[in-house]
C-alpha positions in Angstrom: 0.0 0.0 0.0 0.9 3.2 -0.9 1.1 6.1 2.2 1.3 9.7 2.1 5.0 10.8 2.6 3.9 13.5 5.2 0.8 12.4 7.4 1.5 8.6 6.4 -2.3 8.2 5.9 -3.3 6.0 3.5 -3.8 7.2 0.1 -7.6 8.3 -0.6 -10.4 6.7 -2.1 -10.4 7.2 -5.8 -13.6 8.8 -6.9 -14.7 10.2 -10.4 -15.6 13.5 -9.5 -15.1 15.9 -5.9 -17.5 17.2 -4.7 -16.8 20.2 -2.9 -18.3 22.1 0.5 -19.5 25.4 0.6 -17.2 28.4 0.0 -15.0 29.8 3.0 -12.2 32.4 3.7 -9.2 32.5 6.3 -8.9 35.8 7.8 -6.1 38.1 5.2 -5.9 35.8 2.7 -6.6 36.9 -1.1 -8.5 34.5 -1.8 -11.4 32.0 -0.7 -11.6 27.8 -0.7 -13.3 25.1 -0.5 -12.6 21.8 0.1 -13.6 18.2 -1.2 -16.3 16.1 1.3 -15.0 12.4 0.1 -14.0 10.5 3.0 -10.1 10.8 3.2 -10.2 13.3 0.2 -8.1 16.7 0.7 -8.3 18.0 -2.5 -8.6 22.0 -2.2 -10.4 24.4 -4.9 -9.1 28.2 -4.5 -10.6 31.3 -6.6 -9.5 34.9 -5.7 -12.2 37.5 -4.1 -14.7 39.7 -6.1 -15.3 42.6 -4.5 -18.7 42.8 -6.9 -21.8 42.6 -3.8 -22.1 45.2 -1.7 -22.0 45.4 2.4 -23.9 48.0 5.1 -26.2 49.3 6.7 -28.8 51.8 5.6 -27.4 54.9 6.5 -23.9 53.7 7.2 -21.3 53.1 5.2 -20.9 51.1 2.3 -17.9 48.4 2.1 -17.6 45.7 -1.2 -18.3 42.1 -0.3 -17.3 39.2 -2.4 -20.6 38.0 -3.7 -19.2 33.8 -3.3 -18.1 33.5 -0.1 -19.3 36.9 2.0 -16.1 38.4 2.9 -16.2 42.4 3.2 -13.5 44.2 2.7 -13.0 47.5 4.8 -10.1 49.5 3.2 
């Protein structure tokens, strides 16, 4: 059997297609991720932000929000 050469796990499951979570972001990062729900499967998908949705209050201030995975950008 074949092992992963850094956790030593056991190589995944093959499967014909991922199928992937919902979108999420790490704090400063560029960009967002999701990642693959097959058991033992830690393939990653990445896209950079949009900044095309729009975040505030009604009165407030406006900030742009990146209409896949929600994160608002205040600079």
């Amino acid at each position: 059997e074949s092992h992963c050469i850094l956790c030593f796990r056991e190589n995944p499951v093959t499967y014909d297609d991922h199928e992937y979570g919902e979108w999420k972001y790490v704090g400063f990062t560029s960009y967002h991720y999701r990642t693959c729900t097959h058991i033992n499967c830690f393939v990653e998908d990445q896209e950079t932000h949009n900044r095309d949705g729009v975040f505030g209050e009604v009165g407030g201030p406006y900030y742009p929000q990146c209409t896949v995975c929600g994160k608002v950008f205040y600079d």
